[in-house]
Structure formats: structure tokens, C-alpha cells
N, C-alpha and C positions, 0 to 999 in steps of 0.2 A: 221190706217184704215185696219183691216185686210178683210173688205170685197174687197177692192183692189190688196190683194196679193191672197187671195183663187180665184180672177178672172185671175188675171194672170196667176195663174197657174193651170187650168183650159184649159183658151186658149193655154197654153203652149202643153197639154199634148195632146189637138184638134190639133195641129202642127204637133207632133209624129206620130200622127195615122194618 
């Protein structure tokens, strides 16, 4: 499912900032 990793990381980079 890589629409579950391009979300995670995603939210990941929403975290960052």
C-alpha cells in the first residue's frame, strides 16, 4: 500500500514543520 507510506510521510514532514 504505498498510499499508506506517502501518508505517513506526509504527516511525518507536517510534524517537522
Amino acid at each position: 500500500m504505498k498510499i499508506w507510506v506517502l501518508f505517513c510521510f506526509t504527516v511525518a514532514q507536517k510534524s517537522i514543520f
